[in-house]
C-alpha positions as CSV (number, residue, x, y, z in Angstrom):
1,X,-20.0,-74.2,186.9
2,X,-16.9,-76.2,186.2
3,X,-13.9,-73.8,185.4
4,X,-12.8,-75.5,182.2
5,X,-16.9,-75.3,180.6
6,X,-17.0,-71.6,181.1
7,X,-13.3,-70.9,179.9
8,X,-14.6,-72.6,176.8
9,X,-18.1,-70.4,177.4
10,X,-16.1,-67.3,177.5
11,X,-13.7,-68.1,174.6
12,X,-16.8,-68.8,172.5
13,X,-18.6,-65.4,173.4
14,X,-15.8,-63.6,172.7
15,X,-16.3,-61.3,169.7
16,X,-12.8,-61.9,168.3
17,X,-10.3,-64.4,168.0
18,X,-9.2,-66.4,171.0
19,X,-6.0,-68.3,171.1
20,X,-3.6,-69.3,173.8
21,X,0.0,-70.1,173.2
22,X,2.2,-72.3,175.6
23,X,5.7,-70.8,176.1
24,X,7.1,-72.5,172.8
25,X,4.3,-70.8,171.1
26,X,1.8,-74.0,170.0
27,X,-1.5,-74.0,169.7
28,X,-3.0,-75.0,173.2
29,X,-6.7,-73.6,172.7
30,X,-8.6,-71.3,170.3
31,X,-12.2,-70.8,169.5
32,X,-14.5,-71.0,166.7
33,X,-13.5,-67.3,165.2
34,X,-10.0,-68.6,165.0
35,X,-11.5,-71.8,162.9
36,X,-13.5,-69.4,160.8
37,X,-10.6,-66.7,159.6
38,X,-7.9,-69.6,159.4
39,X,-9.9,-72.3,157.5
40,X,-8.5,-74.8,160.0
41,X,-10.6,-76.9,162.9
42,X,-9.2,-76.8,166.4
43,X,-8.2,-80.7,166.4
44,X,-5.8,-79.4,163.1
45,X,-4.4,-77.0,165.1
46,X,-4.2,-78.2,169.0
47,X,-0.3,-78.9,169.2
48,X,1.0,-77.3,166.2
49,X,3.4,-74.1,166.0
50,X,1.6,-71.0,165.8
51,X,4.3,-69.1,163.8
52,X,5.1,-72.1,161.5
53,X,1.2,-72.4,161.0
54,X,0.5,-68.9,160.5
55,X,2.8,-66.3,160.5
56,X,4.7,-65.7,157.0
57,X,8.4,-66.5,156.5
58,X,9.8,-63.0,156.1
59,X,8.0,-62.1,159.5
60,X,8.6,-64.8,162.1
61,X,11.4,-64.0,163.4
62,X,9.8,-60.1,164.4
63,X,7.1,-62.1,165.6
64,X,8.7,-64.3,167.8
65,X,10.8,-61.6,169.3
66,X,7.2,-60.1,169.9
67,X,5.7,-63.0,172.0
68,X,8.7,-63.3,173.8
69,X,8.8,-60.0,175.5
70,X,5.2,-60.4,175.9
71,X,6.3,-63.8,178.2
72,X,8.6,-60.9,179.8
73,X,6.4,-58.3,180.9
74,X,3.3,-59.3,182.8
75,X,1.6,-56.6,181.8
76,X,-1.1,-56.7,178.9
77,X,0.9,-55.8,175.3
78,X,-0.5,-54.8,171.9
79,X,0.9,-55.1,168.3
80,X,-0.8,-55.4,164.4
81,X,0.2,-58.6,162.7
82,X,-1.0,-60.8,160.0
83,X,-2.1,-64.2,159.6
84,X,-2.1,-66.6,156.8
85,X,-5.4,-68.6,156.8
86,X,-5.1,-72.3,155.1
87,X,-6.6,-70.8,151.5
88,X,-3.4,-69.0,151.1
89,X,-5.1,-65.3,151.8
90,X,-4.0,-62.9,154.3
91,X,-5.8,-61.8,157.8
92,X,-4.6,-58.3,159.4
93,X,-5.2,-58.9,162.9
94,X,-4.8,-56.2,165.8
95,X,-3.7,-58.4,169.1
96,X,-3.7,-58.0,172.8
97,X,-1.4,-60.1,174.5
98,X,-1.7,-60.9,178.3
99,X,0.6,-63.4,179.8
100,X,-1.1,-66.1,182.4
101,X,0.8,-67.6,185.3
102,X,0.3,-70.5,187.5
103,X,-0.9,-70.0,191.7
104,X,3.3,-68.9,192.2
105,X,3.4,-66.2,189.7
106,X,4.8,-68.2,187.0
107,X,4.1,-67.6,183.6
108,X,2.5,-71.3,182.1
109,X,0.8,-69.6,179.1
110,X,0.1,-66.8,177.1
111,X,-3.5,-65.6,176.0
112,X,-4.5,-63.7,172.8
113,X,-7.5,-61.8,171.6
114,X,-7.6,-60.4,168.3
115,X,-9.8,-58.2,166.0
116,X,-9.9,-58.9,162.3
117,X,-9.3,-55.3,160.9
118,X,-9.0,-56.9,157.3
119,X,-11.8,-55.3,156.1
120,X,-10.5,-51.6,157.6
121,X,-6.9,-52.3,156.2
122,X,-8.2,-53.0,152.6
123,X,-9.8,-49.9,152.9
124,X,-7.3,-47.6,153.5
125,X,-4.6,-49.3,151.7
126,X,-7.2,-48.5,149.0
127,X,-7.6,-45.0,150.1
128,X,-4.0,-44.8,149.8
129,X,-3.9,-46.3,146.3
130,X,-6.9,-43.7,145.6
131,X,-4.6,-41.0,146.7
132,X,-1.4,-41.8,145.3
133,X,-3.2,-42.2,142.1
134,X,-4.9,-38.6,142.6
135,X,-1.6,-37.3,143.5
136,X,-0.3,-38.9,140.4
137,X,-2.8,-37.3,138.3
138,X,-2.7,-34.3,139.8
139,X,1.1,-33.4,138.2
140,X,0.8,-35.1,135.6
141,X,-2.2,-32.8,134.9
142,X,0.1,-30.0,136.3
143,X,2.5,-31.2,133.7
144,X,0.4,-30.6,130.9
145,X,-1.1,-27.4,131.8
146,X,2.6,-26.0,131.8
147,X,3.5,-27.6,128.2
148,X,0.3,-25.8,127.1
149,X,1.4,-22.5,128.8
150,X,4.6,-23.0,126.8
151,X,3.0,-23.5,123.5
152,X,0.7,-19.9,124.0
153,X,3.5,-18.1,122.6
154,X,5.6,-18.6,119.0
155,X,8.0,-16.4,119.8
156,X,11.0,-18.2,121.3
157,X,13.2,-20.7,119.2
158,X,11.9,-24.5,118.9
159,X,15.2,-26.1,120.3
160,X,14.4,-23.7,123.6
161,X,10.9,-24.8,123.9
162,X,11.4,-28.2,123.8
163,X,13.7,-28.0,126.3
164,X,11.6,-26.4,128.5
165,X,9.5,-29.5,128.1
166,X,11.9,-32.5,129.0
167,X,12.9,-30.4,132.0
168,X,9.0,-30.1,132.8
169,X,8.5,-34.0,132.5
170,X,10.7,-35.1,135.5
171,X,8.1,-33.2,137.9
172,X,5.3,-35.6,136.6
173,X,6.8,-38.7,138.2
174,X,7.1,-39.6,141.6
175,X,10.5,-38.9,142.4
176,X,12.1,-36.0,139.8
177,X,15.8,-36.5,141.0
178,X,15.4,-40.1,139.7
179,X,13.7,-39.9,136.4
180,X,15.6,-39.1,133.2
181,X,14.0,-37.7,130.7
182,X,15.5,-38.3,126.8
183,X,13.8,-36.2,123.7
184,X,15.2,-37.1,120.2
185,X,13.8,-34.9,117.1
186,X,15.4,-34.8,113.6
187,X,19.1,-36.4,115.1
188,X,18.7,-33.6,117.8
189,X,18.8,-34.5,121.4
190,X,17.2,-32.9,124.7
191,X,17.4,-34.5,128.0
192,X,17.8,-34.0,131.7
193,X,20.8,-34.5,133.6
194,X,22.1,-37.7,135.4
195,X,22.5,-40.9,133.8
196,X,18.9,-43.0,133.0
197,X,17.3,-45.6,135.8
198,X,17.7,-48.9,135.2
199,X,14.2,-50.1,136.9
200,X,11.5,-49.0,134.1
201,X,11.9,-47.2,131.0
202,X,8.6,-45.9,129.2
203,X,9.2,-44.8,124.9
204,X,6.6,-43.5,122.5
205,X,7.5,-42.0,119.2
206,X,6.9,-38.7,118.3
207,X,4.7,-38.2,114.9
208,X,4.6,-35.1,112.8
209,X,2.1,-34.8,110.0
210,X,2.4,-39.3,109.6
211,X,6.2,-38.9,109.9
212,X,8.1,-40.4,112.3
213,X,10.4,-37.4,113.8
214,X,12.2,-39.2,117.0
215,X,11.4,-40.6,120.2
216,X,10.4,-39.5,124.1
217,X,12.0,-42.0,126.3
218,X,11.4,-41.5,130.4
219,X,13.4,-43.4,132.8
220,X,12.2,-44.3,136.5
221,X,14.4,-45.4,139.3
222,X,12.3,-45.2,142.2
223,X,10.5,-47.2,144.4
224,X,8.1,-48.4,141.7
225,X,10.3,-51.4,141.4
226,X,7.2,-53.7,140.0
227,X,4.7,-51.4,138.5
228,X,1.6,-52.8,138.2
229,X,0.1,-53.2,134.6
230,X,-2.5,-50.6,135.0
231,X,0.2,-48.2,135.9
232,X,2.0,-49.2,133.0
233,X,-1.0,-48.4,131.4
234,X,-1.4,-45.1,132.7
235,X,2.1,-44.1,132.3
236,X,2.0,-44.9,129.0
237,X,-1.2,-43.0,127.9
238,X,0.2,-39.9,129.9
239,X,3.9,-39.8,127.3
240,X,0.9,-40.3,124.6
241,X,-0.5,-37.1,125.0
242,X,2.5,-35.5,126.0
243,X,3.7,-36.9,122.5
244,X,0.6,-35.0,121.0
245,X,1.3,-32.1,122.5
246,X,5.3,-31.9,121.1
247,X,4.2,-33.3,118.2
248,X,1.6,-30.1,117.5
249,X,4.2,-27.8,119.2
250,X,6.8,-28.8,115.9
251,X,4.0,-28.9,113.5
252,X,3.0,-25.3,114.7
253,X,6.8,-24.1,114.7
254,X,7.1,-25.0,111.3
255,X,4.2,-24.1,109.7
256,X,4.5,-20.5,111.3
257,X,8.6,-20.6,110.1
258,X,6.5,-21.6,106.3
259,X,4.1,-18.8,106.4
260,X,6.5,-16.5,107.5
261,X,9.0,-17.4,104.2
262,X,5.9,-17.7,102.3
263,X,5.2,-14.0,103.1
264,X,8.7,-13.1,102.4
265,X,8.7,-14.4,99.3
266,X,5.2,-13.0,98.6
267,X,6.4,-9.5,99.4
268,X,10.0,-10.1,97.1
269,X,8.3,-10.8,94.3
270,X,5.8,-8.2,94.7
271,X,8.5,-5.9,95.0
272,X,10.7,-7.0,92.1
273,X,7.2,-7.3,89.6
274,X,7.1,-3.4,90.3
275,X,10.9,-2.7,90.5
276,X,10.5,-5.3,86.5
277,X,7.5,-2.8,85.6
278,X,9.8,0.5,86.6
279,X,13.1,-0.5,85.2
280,X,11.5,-1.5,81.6
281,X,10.2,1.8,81.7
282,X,13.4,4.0,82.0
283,X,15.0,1.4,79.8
284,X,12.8,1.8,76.9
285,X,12.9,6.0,77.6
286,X,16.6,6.3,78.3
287,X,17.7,3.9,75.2
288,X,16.5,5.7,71.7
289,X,18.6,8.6,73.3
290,X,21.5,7.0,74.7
291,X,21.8,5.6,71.3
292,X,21.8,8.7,69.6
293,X,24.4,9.9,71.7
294,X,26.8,6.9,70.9
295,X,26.2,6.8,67.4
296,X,26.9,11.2,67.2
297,X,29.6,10.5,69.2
298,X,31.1,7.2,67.0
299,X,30.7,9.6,64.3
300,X,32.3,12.4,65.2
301,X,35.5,9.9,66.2
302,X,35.7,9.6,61.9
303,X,36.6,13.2,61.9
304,X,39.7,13.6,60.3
305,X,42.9,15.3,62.3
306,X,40.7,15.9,65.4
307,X,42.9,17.4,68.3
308,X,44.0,14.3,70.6
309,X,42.4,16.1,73.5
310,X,38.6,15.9,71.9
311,X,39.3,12.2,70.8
312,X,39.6,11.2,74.1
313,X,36.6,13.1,75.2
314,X,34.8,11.2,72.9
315,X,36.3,8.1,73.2
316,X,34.9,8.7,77.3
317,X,31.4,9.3,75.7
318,X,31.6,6.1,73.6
319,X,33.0,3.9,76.5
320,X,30.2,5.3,79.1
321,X,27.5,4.6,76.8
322,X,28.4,1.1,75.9
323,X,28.3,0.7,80.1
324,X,25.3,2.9,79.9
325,X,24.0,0.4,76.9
326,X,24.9,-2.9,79.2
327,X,22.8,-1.7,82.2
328,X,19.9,-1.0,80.0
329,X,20.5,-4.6,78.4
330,X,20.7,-6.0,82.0
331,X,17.5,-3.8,83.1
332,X,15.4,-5.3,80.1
333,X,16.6,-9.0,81.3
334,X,15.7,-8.3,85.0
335,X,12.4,-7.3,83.2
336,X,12.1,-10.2,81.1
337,X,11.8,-7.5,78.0
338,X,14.2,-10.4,76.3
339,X,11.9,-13.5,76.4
340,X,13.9,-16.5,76.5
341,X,14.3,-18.6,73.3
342,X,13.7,-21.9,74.5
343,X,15.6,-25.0,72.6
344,X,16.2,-28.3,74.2
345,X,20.0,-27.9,75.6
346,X,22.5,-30.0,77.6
347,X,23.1,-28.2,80.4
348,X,26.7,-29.3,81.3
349,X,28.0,-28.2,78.1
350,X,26.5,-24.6,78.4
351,X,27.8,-24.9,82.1
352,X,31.0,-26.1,80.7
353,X,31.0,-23.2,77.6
354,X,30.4,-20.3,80.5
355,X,33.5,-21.4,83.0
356,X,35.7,-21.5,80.0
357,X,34.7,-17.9,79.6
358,X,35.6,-17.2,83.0
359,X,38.6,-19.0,83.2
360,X,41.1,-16.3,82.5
361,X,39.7,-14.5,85.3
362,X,39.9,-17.4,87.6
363,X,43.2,-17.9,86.8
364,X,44.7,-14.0,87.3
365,X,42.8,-14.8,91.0
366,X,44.4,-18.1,92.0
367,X,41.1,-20.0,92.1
368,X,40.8,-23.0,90.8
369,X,38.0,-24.3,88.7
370,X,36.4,-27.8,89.9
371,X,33.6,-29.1,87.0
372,X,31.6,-32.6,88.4
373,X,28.7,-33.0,85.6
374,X,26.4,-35.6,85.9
375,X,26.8,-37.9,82.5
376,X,23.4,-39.1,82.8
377,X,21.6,-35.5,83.3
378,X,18.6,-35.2,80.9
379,X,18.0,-32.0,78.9
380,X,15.9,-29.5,79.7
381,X,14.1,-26.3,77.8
382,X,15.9,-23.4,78.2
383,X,17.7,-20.0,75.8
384,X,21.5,-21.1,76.1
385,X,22.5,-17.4,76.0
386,X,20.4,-17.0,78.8
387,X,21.7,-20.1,81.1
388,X,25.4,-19.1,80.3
389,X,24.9,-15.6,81.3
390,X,23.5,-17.0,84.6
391,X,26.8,-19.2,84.8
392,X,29.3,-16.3,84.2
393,X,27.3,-13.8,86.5
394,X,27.6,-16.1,90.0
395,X,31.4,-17.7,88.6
396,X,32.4,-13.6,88.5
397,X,31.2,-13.0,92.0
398,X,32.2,-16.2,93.0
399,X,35.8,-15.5,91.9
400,X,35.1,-12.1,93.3
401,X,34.5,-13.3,96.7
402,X,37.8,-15.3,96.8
403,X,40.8,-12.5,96.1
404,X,43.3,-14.5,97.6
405,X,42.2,-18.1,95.7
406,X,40.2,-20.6,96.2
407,X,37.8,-23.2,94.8
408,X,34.7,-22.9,92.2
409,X,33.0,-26.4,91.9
410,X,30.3,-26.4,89.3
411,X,28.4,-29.5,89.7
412,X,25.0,-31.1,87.8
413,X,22.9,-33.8,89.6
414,X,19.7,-35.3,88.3
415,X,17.3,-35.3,91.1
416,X,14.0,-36.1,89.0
417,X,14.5,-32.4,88.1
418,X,18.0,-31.2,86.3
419,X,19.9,-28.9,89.3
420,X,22.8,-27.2,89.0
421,X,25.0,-26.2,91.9
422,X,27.8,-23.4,92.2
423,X,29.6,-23.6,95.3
424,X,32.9,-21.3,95.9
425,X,35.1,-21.3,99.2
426,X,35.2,-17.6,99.6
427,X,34.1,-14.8,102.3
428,X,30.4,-15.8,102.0
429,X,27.9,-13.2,103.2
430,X,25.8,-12.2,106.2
431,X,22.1,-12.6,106.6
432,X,21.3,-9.3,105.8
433,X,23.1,-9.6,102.5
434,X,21.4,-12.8,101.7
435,X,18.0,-10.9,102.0
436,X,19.0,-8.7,99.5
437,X,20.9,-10.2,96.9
438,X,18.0,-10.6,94.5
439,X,17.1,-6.6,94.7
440,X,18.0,-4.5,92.0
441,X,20.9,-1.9,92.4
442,X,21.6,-3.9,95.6
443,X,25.6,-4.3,95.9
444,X,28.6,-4.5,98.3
445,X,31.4,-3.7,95.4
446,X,32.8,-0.6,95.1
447,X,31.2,1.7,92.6
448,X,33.5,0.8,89.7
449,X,33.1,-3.1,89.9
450,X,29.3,-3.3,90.1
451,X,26.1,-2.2,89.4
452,X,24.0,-4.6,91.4
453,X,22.2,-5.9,88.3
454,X,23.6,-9.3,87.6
455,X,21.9,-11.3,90.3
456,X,18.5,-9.4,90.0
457,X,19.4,-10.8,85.8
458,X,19.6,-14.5,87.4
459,X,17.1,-14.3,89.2
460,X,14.6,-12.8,86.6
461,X,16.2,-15.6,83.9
462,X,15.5,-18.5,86.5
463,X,11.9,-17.5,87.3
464,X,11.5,-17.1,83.3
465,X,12.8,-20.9,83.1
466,X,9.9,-21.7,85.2
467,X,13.3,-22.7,87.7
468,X,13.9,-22.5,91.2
469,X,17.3,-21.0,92.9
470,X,18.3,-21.4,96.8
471,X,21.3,-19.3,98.4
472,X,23.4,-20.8,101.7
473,X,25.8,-18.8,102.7
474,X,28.4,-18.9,105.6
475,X,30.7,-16.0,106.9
476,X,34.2,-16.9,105.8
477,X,33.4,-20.3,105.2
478,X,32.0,-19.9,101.2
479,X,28.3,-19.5,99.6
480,X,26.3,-22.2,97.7
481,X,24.1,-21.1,95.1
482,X,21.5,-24.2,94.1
483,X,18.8,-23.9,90.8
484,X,16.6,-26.7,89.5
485,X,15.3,-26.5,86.3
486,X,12.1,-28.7,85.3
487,X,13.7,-31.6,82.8
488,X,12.3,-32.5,79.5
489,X,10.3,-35.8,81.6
490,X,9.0,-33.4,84.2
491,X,6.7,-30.3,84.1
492,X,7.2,-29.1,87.9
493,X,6.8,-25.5,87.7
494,X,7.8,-23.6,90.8
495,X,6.5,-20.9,91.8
C-alpha cells in the first residue's frame, strides 16, 4: 500500500481528531473529525495558523508555549485545551501530542490526537453549578432556620434581636468577610462591620402592617463579579422572605409590647373603679360626722372669754377638719361623686385663669411661667372648675419638682382633638414612680405637703371628660404631662 493512502487511512479511522502541525504551528493535515467539530473543510484549513484559527486570544500565548515544549521533548505529552469551531462555539478537547522526526532524528512535524470531552465538560461544569447552587441553598436555608430560632422567644429587646439577624445574614452569602449587611427601621440602624462592596448591592424594603418601616440592603464583593440574572433572581427572593420574616418579628414585638400596656391599663383601671367604689364609701360615712365635729367646734370658738389655751385647741380641731373636709372633697372627685357640669369653654383661658392662681407660688420658687396657647384652638365640653383644678394640681407639683427654679410651659395645640400640654424642667421621676402616680394615697412628699390625692383627682376628672392624659418623664431632665380632650367637631372618646 502506498505510505501516503494509509496515513490518510489511519487518520480517517481514528476515533478522534487528527491534526498535524509543522514547527510554525499551520495546518499541514487533519481528518474529517477535525472538519466536523470546526465547521471548516481541510482545503480552508491546509496552510493556515492553528492558534490564529482556533485557539482564543486570551490563550495563545499558554498554548504556544505548550506546542513548543512538545517540539522539545520527544516524548509523547498531554494537556486539555479548547478550540473555537467557525460557528463561534467552543470545543474542550483533551490532546496527545507526539513530535515526528525525519530518518536523522530531526523533528519535521508534530502530530495531534484529540478527544472531544465537550459533552463531559458541560456536565460537570453543570454539576458544579448544581452544587454551588445546593450549597447556596443550603445556608441560605440555614439562615432562615436561625432567624426563626430567634423569633421562638419574646423575651429579649427588639433592637437585640434584630441585630442578631444582620449578623446572621453575612453567613448566607458566599464569602461572609465580604458582604455587608445594612438594616434600617424607624431612623434606627443595624449593620455589620467593614465598609459595603462595591460589586453588587441587593435592597428590599421592610413592610409592617402596609407601612413602609426602612430598608435591608446586602452588599457583595466577591467573586460574583457578573451575576447571572437568575442569581439576581434568587438573591433577591431570598432578602424577600428574610424581609417577611423581620417584618413579622416587629409586628410581633409590638403587638406583644400593646397587649402587655393594654393589660396594664386593664388592671389600673380595674383597680382604681374599686379603690373609686371604696373611697366614696368612707367619704359619704366619715363626712356627716366630721361635720358635726367642725360645726361643735366653730361653735364653741363663739364662747365668750374662753381661756387662750382651749381656743387654740379648738382652733387645731377647726383647721384639721377643714384638711379632713378637703381630702373627703378630693376622695368624692377621684370617685366622680361630683359629676362634671359640662358648658362649652375655651380652654386657654381656664388654662390661663389656673396659672394665675399659681403664680405667687411660682414666683416664691424662682420658676418661671412660659404660656404658648393656640389662638385657633376650638372649644370643647368640659366643668371649668374641674379643668382649672386639673391645671393648679400638676403646676403645684410641677413647681414642686423644681425647688431651685425653673421653667413651667403650658402649651395648647389643636391636633383634630384640643390637647393641652404641661411640661416643667425639674427632677422628673423614675419608672417606678410613673407606674404609680395615678394610685390613690400614692406620694413621694413628706407627710405635711401631700396626701397623694391630687393626681388620682386628674386623672378621675380626665376620664370623666371622656379625655385622655400621657406622662414622660426623665430623671433630672423634667416631666411632660400631655391630655387631649375631644373638641366640640369631634366625638373621639377614649377609652
Amino acid at each position: 500500500m502506498n505510505l501516503h493512502k494509509y496515513y490518510e487511512t489511519v487518520m480517517q479511522l481514528t476515533h478522534g481528531i487528527v491534526v498535524t502541525l509543522d514547527l510554525e504551528g499551520r495546518i499541514i493535515h487533519g481528518n474529517s473529525e477535525l472538519e466536523f467539530l470546526s465547521g471548516y473543510t481541510m482545503q480552508e484549513l491546509a496552510g493556515r495558523d492553528w492558534f490564529e484559527t482556533f485557539i482564543p486570544k486570551k490563550d495563545r500565548t499558554a498554548a504556544r508555549h505548550a506546542i513548543t515544549e512538545s517540539f522539545q521533548d520527544h516524548e509523547i505529552s498531554a494537556f486539555a485545551g479548547v478550540i473555537s469551531a467557525s460557528d463561534g462555539d467552543t470545543v474542550y478537547v483533551n490532546w496527545n501530542l507526539k513530535p515526528l522526526t525525519d530518518s536523522n532524528g530531526e523533528v519535521i512535524s508534530l502530530l495531534c490526537v484529540g478527544q472531544d470531552v465537550t459533552n463531559l465538560i458541560l456536565r460537570e461544569k453543570g454539576l458544579l453549578r448544581e452544587r454551588y447552587s445546593l450549597i447556596e441553598r443550603n445556608r441560605e436555608l440555614d439562615c432562615l432556620y436561625k432567624i426563626s430560632q430567634i423569633m421562638t422567644s419574646m423575651k429579649p429587646k427588639l433592637s437585640a434581636m434584630l441585630d442578631q439577624v444582620v449578623h446572621l445574614l453575612p453567613h448566607a452569602f458566599k464569602d461572609p468577610s465580604r458582604t455587608h449587611v445594612r438594616l434600617s427601621l424607624d431612623g434606627d440602624i443595624w449593620q455589620t462591620r467593614g465598609r459595603p462592596g462595591d460589586v453588587h448591592t441587593f435592597s428590599e424594603p421592610i413592610t409592617v402592617n402596609e407601612d413602609h418601616r426602612g430598608m435591608l440592603t446586602v452588599s457583595v464583593n466577591n467573586d460574583e463579579i457578573n451575576p447571572s440574572p437568575a442569581m439576581l433572581r434568587h438573591k433577591k427572593g431570598f432578602l424577600v422572605m428574610v424581609t417577611k420574616q423581620i417584618a413579622i418579628l416587629v409586628g410581633k414585638k409590638e403587638t406583644r409590647r400593646a397587649k402587655l400596656t393594654l393589660e396594664s391599663q386593664l388592671r389600673q383601671a380595674d383597680r382604681l373603679a374599686k379603690i373609686g367604689q371604696f373611697s366614696a364609701g368612707v367619704a359619704h360615712e366619715i363626712n356627716e360626722p366630721l361635720a358635726n365635729i367642725l360645726g361643735f367646734a366653730q361653735l364653741a370658738l363663739q364662747t365668750p372669754k374662753l381661756p387662750d389655751q382651749t381656743t387654740n385647741d379648738l382652733g387645731n380641731i377647726v383647721d384639721s377638719s377643714l384638711h379632713a373636709r378637703e381630702i373627703i372633697r378630693k376622695l368624692m372627685f377621684f370617685s366622680r361623686q361630683f359629676p362634671p357640669q359640662k358648658i362649652s369653654v375655651n380652654l386657654n383661658e381656664l388654662v390661663d385663669q389656673a396659672l394665675h392662681i399659681t403664680s405667687a407660688n411660682a414666683k416664691r420658687s424662682k420658676v418661671t411661667i412660659k404660656r404658648e396657647f393656640d389662638d385657633a384652638l376650638p372649644h370643647i365640653m368640659a366643668d371649668p372648675q374641674h379643668i382649672k383644678q386639673v391645671v393648679v394640681n400638676l403646676a403645684a407639683n410641677a413647681i414642686q419638682a423644681m425647688p431651685d427654679g425653673g421653667t413651667l410651659t403650658a402649651r395648647t395645640v389643636d391636633k383634630g382633638d384640643v390637647y393641652l400640654i404641661v411640661e416643667d424642667t425639674g427632677s422628673g421621676m423614675a419608672q417606678e414612680t410613673l407606674k404609680q402616680m395615678f394610685s390613690p394615697f400614692y406620694t413621694t412628699k413628706d407627710v405635711d405637703k401631700g396626701t397623694g390625692l391630687g393626681l388620682s383627682v386628674v386623672h378621675g376628672i380626665i376620664k370623666a371628660h371622656n379625655g385622655f392624659i400621657q406622662v414622660n418623664s426623665v430623671l433630672d431632665k423634667g416631666t411632660q404631662v400631655e391630655i387631649a380632650f375631644p373638641s366640640q367637631r369631634n366625638t373621639t372618646v377614649y377609652p
